[in-house]
Backbone and ligand atoms as CSV (ligand in chain L), in Angstrom:
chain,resi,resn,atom,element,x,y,z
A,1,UNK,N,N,-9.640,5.960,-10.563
A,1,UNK,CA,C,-9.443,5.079,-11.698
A,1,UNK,C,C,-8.854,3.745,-11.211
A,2,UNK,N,N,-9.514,2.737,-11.830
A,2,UNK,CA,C,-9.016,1.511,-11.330
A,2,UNK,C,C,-7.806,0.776,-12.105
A,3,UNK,N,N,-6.237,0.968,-11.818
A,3,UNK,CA,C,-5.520,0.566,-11.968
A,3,UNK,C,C,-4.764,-0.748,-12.032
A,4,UNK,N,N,-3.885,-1.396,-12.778
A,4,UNK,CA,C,-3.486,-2.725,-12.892
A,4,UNK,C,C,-2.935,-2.789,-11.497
A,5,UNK,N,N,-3.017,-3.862,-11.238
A,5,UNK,CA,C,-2.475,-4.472,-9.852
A,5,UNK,C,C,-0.718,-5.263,-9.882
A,6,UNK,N,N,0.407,-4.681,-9.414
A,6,UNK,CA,C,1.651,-5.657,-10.111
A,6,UNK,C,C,1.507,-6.540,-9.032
A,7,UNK,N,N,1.880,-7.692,-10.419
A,7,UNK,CA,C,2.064,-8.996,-9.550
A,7,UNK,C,C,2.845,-9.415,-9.422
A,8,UNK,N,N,3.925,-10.102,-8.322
A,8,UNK,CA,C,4.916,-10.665,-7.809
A,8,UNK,C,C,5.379,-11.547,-9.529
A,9,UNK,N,N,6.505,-11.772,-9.952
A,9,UNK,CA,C,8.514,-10.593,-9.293
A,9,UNK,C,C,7.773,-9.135,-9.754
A,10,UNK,N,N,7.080,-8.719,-9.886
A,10,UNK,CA,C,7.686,-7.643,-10.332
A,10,UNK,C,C,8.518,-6.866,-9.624
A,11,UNK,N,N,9.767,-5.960,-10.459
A,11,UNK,CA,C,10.782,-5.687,-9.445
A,11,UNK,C,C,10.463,-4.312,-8.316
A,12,UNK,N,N,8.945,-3.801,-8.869
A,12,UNK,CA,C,8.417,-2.350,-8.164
A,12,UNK,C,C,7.812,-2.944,-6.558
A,13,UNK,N,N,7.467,-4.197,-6.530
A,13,UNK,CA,C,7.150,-4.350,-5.434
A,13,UNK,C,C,8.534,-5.006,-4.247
A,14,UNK,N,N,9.701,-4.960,-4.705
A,14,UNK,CA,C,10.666,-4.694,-3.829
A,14,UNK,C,C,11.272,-3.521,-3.567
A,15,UNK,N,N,10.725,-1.921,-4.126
A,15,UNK,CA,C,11.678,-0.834,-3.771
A,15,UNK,C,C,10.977,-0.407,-2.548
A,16,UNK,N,N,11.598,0.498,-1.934
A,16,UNK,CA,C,11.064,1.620,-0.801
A,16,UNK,C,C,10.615,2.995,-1.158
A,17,UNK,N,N,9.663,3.012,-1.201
A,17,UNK,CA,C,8.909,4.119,-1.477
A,17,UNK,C,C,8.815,5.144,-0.946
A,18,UNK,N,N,8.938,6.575,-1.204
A,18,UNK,CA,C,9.791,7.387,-0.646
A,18,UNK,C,C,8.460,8.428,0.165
A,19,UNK,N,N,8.695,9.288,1.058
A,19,UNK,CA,C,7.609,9.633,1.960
A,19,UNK,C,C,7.000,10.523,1.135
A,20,UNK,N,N,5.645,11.056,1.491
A,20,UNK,CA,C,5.187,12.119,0.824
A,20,UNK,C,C,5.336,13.349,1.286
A,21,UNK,N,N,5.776,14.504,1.188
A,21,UNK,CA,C,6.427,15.683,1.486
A,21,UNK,C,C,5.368,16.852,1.464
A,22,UNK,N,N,4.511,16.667,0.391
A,22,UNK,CA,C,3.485,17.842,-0.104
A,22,UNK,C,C,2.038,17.148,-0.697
A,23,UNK,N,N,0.906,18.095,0.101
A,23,UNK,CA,C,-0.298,17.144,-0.417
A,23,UNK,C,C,-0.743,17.447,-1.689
A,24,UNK,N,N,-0.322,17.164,-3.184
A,24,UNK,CA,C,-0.737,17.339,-4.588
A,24,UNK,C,C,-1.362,16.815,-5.377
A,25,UNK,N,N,-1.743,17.261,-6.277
A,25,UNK,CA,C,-2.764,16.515,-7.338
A,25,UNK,C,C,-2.289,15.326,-7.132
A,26,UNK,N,N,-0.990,15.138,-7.371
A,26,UNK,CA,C,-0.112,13.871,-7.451
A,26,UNK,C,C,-0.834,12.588,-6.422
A,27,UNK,N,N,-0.853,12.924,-5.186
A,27,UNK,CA,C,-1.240,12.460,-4.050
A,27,UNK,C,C,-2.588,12.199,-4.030
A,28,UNK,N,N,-3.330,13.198,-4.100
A,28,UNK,CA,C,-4.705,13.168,-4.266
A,28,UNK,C,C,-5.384,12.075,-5.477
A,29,UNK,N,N,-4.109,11.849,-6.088
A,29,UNK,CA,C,-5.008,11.018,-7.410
A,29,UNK,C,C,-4.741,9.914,-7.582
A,30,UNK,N,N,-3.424,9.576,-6.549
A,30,UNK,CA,C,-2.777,8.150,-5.846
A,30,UNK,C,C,-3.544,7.632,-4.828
A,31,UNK,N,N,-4.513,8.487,-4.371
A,31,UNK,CA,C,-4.940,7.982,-3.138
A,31,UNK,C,C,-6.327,7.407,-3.958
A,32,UNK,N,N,-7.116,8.564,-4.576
A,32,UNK,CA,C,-8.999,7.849,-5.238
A,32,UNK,C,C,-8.097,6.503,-5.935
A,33,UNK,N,N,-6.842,6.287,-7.265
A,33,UNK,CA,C,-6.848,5.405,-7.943
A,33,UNK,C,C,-6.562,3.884,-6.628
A,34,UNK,N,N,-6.468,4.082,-5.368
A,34,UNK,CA,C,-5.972,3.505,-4.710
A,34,UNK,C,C,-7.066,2.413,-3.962
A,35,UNK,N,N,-7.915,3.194,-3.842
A,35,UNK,CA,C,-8.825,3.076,-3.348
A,35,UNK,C,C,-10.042,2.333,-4.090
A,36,UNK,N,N,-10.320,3.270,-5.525
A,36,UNK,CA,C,-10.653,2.471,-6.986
A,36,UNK,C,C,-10.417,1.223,-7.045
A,37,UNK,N,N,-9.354,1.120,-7.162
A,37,UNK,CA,C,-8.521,-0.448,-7.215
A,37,UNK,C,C,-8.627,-1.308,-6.723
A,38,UNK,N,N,-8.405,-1.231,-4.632
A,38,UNK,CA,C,-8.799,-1.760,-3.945
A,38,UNK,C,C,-10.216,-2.248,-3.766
A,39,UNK,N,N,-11.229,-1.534,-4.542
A,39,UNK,CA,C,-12.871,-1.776,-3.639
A,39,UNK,C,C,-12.768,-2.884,-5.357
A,40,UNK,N,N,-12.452,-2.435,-6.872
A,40,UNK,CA,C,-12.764,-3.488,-7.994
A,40,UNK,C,C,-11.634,-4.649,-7.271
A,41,UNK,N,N,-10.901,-4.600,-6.618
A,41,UNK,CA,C,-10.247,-6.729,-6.698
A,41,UNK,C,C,-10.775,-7.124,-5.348
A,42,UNK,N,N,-11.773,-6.067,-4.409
A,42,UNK,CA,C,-12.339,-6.851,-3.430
A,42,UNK,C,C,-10.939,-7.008,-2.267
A,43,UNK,N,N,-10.016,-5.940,-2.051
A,43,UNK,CA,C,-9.149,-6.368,-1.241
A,43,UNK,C,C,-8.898,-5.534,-0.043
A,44,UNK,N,N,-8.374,-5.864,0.840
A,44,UNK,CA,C,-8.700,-5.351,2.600
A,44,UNK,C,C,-7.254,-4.332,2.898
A,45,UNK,N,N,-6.718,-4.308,1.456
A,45,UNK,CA,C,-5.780,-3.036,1.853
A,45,UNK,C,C,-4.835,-3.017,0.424
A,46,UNK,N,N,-4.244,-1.753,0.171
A,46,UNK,CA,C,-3.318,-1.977,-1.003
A,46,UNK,C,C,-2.154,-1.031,-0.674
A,47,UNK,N,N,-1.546,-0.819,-1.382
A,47,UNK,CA,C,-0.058,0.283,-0.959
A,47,UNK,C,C,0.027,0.472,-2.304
A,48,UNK,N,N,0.559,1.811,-2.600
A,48,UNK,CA,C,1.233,2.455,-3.810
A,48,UNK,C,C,2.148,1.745,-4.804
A,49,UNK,N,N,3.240,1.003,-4.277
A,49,UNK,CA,C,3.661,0.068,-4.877
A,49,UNK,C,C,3.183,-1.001,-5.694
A,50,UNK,N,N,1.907,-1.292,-5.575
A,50,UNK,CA,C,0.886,-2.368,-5.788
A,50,UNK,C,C,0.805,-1.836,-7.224
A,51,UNK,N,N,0.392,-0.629,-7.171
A,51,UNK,CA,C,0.249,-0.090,-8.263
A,51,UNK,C,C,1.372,0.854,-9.358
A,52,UNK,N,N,2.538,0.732,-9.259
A,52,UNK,CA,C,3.780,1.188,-9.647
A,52,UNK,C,C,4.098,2.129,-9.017
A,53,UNK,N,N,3.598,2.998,-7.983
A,53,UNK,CA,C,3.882,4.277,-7.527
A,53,UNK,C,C,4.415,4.257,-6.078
A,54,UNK,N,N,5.423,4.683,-6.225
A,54,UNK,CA,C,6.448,4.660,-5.576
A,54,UNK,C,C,6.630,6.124,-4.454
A,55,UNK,N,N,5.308,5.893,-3.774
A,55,UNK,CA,C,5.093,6.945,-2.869
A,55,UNK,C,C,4.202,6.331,-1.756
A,56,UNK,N,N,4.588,6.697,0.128
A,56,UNK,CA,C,4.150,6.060,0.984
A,56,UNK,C,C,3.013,6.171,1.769
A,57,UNK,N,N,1.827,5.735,0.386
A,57,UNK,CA,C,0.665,5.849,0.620
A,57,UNK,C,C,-0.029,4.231,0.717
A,58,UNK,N,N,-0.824,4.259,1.921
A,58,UNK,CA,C,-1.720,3.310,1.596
A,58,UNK,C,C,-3.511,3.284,1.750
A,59,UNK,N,N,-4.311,2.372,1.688
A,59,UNK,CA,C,-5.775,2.156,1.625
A,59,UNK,C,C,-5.894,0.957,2.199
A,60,UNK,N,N,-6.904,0.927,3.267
A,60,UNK,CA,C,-7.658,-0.276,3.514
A,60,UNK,C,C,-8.896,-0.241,3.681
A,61,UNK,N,N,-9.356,-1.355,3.482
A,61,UNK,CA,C,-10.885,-1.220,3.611
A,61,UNK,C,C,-11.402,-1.001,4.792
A,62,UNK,N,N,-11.491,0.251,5.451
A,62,UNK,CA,C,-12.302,-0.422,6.754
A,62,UNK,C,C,-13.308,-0.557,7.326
A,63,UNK,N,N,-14.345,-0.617,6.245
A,63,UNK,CA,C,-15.735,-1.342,6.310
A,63,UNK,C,C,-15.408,-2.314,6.631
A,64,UNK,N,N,-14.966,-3.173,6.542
A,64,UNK,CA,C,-14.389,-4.207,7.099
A,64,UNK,C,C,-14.811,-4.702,8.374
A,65,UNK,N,N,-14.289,-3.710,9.155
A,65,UNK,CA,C,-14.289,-3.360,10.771
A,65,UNK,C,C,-15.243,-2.332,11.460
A,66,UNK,N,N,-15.741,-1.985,10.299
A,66,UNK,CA,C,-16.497,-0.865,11.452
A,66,UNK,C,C,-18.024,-1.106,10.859
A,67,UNK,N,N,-18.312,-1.885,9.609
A,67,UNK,CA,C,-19.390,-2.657,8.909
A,67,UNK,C,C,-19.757,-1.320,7.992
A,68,UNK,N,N,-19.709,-0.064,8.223
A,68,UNK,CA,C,-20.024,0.898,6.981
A,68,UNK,C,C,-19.486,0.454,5.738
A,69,UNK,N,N,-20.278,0.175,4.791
A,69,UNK,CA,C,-19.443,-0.578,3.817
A,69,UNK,C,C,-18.901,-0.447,2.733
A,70,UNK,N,N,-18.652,1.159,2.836
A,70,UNK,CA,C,-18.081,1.698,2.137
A,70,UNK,C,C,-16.725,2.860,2.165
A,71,UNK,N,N,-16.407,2.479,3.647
A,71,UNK,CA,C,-15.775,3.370,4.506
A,71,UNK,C,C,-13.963,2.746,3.644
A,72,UNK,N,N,-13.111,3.521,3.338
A,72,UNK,CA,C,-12.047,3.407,2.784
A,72,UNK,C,C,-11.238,4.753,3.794
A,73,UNK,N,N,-9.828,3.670,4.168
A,73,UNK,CA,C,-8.943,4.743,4.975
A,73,UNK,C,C,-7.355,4.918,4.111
A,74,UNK,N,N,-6.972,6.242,4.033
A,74,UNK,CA,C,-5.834,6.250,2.944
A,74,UNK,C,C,-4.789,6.844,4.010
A,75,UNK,N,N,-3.882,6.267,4.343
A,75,UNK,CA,C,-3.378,6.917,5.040
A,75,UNK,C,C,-2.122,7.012,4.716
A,76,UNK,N,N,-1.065,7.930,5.181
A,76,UNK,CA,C,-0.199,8.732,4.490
A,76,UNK,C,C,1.377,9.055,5.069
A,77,UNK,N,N,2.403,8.682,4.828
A,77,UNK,CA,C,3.601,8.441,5.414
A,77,UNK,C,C,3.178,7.431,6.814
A,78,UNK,N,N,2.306,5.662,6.808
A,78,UNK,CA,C,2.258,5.425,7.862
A,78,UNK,C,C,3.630,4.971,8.621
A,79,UNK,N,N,3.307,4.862,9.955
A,79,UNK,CA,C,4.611,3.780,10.622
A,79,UNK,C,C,3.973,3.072,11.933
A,80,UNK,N,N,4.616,1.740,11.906
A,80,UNK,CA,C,4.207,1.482,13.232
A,80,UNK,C,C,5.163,1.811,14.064
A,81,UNK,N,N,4.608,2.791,15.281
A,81,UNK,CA,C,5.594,3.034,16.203
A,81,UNK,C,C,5.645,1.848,17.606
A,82,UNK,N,N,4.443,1.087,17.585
A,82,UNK,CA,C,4.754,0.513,18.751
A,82,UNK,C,C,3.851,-1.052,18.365
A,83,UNK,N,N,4.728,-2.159,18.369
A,83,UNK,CA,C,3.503,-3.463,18.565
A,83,UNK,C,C,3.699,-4.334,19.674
A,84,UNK,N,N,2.848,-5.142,19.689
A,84,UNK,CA,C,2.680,-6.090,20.913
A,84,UNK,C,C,1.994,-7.232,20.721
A,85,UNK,N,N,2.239,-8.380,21.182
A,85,UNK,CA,C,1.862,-9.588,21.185
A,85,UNK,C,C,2.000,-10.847,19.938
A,86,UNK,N,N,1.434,-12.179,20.010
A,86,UNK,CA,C,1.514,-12.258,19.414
A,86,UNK,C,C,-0.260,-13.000,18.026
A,87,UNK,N,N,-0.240,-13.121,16.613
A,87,UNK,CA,C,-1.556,-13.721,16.216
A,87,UNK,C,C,-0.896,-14.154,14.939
A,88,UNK,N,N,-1.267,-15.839,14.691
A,88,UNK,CA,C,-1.482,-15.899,13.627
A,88,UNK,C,C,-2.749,-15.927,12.711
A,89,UNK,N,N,-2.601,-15.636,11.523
A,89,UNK,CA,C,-3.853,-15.880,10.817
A,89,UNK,C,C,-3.461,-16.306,9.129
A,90,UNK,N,N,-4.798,-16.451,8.598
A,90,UNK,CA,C,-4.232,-16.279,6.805
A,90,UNK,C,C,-4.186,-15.326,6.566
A,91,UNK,N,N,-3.153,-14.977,5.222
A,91,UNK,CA,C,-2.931,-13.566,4.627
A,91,UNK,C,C,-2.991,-14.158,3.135
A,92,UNK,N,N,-3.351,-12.818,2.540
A,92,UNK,CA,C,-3.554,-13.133,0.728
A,92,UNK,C,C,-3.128,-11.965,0.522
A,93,UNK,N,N,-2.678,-11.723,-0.687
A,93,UNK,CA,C,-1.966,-10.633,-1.262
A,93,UNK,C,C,-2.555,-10.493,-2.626
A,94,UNK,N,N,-3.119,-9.538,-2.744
A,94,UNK,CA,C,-3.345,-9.029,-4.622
A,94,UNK,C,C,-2.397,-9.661,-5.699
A,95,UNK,N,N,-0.661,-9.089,-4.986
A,95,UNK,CA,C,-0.035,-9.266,-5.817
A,95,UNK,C,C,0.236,-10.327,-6.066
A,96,UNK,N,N,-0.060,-11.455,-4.986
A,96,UNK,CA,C,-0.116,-12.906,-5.085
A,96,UNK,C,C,-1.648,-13.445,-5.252
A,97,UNK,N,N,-1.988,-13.456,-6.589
A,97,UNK,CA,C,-3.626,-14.167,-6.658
A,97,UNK,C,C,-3.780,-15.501,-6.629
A,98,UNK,N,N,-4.504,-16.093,-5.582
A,98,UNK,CA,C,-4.818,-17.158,-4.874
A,98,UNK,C,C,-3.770,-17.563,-3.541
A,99,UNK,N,N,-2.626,-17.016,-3.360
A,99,UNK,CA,C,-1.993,-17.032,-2.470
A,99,UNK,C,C,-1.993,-17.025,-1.485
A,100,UNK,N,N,-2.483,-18.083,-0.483
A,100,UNK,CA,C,-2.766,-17.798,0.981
A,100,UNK,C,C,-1.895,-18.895,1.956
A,101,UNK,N,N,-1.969,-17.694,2.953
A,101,UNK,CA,C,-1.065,-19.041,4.078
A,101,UNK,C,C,-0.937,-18.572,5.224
A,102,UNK,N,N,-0.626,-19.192,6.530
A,102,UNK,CA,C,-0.524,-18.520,7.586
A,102,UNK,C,C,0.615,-17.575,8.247
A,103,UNK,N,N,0.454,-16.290,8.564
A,103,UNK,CA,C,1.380,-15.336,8.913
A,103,UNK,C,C,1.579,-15.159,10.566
A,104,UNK,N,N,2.634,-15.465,10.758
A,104,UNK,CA,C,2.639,-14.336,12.210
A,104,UNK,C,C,3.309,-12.839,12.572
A,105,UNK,N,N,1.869,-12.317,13.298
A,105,UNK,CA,C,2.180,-10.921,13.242
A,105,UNK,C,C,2.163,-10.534,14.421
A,106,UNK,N,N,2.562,-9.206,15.761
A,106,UNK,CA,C,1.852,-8.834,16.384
A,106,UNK,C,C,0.562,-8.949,16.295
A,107,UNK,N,N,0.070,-8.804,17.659
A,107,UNK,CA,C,-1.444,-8.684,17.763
A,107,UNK,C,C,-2.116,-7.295,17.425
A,108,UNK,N,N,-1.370,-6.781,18.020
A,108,UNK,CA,C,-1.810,-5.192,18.241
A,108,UNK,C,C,-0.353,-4.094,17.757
A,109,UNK,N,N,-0.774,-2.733,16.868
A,109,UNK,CA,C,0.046,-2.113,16.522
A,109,UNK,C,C,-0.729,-0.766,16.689
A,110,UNK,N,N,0.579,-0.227,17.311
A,110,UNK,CA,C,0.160,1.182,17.122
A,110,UNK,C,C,1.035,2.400,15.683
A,111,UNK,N,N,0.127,2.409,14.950
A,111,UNK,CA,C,0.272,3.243,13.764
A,111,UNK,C,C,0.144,4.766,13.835
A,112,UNK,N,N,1.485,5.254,13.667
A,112,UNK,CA,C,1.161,6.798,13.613
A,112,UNK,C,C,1.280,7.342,11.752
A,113,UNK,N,N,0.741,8.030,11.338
A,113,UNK,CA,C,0.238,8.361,10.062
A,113,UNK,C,C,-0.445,9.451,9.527
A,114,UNK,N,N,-0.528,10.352,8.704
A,114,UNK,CA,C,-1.089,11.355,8.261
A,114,UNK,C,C,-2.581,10.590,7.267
A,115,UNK,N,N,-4.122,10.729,8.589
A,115,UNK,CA,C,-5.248,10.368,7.282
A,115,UNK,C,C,-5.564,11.312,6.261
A,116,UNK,N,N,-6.096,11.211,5.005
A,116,UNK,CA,C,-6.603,11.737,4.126
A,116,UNK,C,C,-7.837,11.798,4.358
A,117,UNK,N,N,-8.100,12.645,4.688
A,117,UNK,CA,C,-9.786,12.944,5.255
A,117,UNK,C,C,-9.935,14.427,4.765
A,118,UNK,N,N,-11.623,14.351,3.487
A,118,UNK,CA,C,-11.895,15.276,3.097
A,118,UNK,C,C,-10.620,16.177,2.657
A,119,UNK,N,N,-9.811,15.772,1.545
A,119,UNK,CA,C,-8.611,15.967,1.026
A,119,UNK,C,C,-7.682,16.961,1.637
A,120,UNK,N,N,-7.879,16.700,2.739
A,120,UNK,CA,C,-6.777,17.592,4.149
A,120,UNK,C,C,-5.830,16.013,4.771
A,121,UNK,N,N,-5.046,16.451,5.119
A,121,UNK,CA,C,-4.252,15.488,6.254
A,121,UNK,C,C,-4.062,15.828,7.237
A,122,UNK,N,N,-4.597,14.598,7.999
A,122,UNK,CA,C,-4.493,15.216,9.689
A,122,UNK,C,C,-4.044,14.101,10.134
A,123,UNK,N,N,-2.858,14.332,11.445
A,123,UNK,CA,C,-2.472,13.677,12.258
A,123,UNK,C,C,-3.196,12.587,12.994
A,124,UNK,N,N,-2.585,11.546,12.959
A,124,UNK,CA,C,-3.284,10.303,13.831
A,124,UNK,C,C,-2.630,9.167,14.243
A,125,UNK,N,N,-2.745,8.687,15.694
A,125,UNK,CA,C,-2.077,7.614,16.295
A,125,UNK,C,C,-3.206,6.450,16.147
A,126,UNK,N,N,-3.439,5.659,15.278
A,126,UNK,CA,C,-3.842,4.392,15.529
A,126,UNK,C,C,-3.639,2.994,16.409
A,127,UNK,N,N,-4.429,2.734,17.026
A,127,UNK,CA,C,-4.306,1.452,18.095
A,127,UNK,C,C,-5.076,0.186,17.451
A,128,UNK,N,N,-4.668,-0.321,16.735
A,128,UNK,CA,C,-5.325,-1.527,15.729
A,128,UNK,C,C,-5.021,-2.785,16.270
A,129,UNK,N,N,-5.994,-3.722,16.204
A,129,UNK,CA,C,-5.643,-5.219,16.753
A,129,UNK,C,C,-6.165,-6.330,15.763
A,130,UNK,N,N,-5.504,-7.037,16.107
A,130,UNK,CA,C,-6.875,-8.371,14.903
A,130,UNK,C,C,-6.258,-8.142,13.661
A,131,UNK,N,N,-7.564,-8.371,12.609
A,131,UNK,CA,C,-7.226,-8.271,11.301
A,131,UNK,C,C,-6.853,-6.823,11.181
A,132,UNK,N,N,-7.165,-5.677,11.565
A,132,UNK,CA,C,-6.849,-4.301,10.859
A,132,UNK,C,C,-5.515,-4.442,11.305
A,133,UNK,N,N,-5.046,-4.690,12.687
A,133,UNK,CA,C,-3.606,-4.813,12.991
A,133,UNK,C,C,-2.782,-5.536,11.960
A,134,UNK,N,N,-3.639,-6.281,11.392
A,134,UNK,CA,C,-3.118,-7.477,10.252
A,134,UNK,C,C,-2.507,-6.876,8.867
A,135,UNK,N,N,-3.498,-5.881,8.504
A,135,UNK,CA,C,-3.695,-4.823,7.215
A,135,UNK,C,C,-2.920,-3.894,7.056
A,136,UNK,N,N,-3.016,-3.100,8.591
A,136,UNK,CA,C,-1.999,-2.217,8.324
A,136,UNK,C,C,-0.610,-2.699,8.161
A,137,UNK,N,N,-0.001,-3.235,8.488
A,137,UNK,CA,C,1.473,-4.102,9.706
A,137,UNK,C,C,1.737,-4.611,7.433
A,138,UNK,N,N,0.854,-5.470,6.918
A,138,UNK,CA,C,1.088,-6.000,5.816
A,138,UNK,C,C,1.432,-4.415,4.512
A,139,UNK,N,N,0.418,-3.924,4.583
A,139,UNK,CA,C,0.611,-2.570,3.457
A,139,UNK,C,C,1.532,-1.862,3.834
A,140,UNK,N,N,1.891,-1.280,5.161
A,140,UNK,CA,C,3.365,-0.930,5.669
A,140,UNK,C,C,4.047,-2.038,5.277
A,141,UNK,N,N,4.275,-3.069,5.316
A,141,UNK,CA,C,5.175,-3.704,5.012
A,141,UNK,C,C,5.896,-3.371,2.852
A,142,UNK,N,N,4.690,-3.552,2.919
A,142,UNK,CA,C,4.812,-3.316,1.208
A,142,UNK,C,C,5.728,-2.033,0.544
A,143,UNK,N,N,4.979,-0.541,1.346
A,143,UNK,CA,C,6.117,0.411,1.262
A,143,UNK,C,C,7.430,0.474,1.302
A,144,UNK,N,N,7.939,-0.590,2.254
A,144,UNK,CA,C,9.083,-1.415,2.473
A,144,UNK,C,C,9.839,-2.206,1.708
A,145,UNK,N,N,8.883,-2.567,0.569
A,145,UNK,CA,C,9.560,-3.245,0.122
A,145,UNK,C,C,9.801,-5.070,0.167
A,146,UNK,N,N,8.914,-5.182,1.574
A,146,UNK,CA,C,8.722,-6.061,2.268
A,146,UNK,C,C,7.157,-7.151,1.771
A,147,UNK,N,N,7.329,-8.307,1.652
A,147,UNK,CA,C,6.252,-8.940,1.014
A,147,UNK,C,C,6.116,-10.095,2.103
A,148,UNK,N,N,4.711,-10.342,2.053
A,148,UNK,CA,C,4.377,-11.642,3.467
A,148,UNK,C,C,5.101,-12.547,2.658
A,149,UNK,N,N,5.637,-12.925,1.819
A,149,UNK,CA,C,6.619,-14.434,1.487
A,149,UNK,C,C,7.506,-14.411,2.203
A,150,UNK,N,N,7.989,-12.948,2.939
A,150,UNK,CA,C,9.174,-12.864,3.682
A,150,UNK,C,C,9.035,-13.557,5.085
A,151,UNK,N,N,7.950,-13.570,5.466
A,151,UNK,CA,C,7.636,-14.253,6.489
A,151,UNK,C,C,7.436,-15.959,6.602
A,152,UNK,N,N,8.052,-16.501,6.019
A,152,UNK,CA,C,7.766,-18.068,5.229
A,152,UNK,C,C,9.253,-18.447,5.847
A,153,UNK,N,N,9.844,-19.346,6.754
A,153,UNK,CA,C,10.994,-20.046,5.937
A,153,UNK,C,C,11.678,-20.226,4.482
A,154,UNK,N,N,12.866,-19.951,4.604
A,154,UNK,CA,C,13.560,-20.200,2.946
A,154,UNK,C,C,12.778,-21.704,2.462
A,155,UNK,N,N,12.761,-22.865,3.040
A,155,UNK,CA,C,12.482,-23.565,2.184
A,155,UNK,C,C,10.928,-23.727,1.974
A,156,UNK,N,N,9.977,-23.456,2.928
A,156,UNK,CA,C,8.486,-23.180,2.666
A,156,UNK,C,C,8.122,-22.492,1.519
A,157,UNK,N,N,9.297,-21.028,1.836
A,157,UNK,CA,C,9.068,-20.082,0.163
A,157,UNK,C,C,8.765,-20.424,-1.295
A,158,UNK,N,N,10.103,-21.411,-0.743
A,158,UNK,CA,C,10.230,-21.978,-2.197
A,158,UNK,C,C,9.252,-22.876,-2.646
A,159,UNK,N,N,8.840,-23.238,-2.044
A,159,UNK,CA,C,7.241,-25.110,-2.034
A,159,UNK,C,C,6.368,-23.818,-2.653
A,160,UNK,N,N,6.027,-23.111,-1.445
A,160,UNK,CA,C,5.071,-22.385,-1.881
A,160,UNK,C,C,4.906,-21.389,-3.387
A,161,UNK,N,N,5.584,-20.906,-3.569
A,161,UNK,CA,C,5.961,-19.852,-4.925
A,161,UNK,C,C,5.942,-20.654,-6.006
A,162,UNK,N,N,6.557,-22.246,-5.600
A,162,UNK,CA,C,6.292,-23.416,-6.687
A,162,UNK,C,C,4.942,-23.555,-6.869
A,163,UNK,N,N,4.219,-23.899,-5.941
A,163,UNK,CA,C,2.986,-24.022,-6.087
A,163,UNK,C,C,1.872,-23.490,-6.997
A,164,UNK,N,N,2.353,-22.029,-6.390
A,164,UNK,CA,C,1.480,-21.192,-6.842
A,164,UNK,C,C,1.631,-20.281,-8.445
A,165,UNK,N,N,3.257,-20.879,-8.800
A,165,UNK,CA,C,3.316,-20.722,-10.306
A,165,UNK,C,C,2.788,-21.604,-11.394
A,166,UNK,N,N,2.801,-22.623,-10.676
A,166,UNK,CA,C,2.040,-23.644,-10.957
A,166,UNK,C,C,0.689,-23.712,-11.482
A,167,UNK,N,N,-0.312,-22.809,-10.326
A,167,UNK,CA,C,-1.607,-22.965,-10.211
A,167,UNK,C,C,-2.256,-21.662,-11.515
A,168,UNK,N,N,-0.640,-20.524,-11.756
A,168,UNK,CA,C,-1.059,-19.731,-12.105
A,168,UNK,C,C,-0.620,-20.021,-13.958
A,169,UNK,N,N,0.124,-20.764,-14.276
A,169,UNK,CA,C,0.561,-21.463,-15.670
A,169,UNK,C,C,-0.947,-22.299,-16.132
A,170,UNK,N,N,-1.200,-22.755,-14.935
A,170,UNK,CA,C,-2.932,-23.806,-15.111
A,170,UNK,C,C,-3.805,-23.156,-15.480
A,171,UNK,N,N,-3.870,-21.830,-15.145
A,171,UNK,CA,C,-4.937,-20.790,-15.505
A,171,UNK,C,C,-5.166,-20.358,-16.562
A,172,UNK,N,N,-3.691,-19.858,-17.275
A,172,UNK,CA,C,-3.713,-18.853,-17.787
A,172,UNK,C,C,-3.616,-19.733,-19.462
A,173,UNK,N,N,-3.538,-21.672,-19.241
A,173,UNK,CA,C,-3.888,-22.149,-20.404
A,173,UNK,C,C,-4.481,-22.905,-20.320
A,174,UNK,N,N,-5.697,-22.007,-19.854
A,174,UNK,CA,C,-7.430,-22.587,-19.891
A,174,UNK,C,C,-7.959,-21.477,-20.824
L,1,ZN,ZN,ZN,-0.096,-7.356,-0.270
């Protein structure tokens, strides 16, 4: 089911979302609405939080990367255990619509995580670089609590968030 997307303040996308313990309906129906969601706003990854749920699940697209284009990865208590280097690029956020700007991230992360594959979870060390390094590193971040504005200078934040309340007051009285 394709779910509302929260959009920045909201105050759900600053908590920490707590691990998942047991694989349940619960889980199982966080992960399709997750996924739902992600493929209707067209976006390259989402986290639980995105969507009020406050459990440390995420989705990215990764047709993306591997060109199957329908390939969606949900993966489940992730973490990065190890990164390296450095890349910037643009980042956009759902919860920020039209929001883009340049981030620096590691290059490369290694993600350890439980996938949801064929509604089993199985163990997996991911070695991601580039944009998926980009995706994961950002939707972990989100579980966190953590939002790419955090990555901005205090006073950039502020230009920017101006901006873009701005662009979003313009919209919404058209
Ligand atoms: Zn985001």
């Amino acid at each position: 089911m394709v779910r509302k997307v929260r959009i920045y303040p909201d105050p759900v996308l600053r908590e920490v979302a707590r691990p998942v313990e047991e694989l349940n309906e619960e889980v199982l129906r966080l992960a399709e609405d997750l996924v739902d969601t992600m493929f209707a706003h067209e976006g390259l990854g989402l986290s639980a939080n995105q969507i009020g749920e406050l459990l440390r699940v995420i989705a990215v697209y990764k047709g993306e990367f591997t060109g199957r284009e329908d390939e969606a990865q949900v993966l489940v208590n992730p973490e990065v255990v190890y990164h390296e280097g450095e890349d910037v690029d643009e980042e956009g956020c759902l919860s920020f619509p039209g929001l883009y700007f340049d981030v620096k991230r590691p290059y490369l992360a290694v993600v350890k995580a439980l996938e949801l594959r064929d509604g089993k979870l199985v163990p997996v060390e991911i070695t991601a670089t580039g944009l998926y390094a980009r995706v994961l590193q950002h939707e972990i971040d989100h579980i966190n609590g953590v939002l790419y504005i955090d990555y901005l200078e205090p006073k950039e934040r502020i230009k920017k968030l101006r901006e873009w309340k701005e662009e979003q007051r313009k919209k919404l009285s058209v």
